[in-house]
C-alpha positions as CSV (number, residue, x, y, z in Angstrom):
1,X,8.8,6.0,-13.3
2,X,6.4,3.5,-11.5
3,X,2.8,3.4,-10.1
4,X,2.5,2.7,-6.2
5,X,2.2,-1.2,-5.9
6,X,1.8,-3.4,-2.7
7,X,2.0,-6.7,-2.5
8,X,1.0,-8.9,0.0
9,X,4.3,-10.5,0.6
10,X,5.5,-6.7,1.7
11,X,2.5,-6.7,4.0
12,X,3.4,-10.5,5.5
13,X,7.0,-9.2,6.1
14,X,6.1,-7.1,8.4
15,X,3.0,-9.2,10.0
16,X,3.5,-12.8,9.2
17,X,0.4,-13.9,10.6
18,X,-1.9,-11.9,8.0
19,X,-4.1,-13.9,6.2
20,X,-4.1,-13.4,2.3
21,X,-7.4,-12.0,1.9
22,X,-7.4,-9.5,4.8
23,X,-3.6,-8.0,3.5
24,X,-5.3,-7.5,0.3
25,X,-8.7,-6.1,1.4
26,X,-7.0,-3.7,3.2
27,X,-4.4,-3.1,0.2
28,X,-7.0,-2.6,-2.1
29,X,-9.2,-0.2,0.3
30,X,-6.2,2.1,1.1
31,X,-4.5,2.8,-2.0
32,X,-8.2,3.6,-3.2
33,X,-8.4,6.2,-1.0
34,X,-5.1,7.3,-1.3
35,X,-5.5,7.7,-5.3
36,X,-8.6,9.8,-4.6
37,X,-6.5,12.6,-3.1
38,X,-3.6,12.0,-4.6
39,X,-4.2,9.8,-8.4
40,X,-1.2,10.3,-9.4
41,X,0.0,7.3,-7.0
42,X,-1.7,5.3,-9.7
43,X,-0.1,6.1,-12.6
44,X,3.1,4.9,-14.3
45,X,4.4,8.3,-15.2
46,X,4.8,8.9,-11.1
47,X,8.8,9.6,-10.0
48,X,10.1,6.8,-8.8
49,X,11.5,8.6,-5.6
50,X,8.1,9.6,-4.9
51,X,6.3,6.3,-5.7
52,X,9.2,4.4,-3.1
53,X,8.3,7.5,-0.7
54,X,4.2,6.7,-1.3
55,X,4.8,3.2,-0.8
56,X,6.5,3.1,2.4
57,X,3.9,5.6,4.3
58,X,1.0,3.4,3.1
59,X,2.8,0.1,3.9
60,X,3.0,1.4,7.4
61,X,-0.6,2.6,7.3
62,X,-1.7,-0.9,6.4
63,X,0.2,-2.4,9.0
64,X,-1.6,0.0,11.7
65,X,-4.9,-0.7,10.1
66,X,-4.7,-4.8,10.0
67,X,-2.6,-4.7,13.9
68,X,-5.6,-2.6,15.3
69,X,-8.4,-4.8,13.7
């Protein structure tokens, strides 16, 4: 069982040129509003197939967000 984590190394696999502080703005920003439908995301009782599940639809959300500006 495992929370929904994203790190900014995931986030600069996928866009290498990201700075640090924008990845984790925008991090920080989407799996808050992601929690406020869905707090479970957050907490370390969450299934571990759904947390990897979670993680990979916000990872490509980020991405979307910080390639469109």
């Amino acid at each position: 069982m495992s929370a929904v984590s994203i790190s900014v190394e995931e986030i600069r696999e996928e866009l290498p040129g990201v700075t640090d502080a924008k990845a984790q703005r925008v991090i920080d920003g989407t799996l808050a509003r992601a929690a406020l439908f869905a707090p479970c995301i957050l907490s370390d009782e969450f299934d571990d197939d759904k947390s990897a599940a979670a993680k990979d639809i916000l990872i490509e959300v980020i991405v979307r967000a910080l390639e469109a500006g």
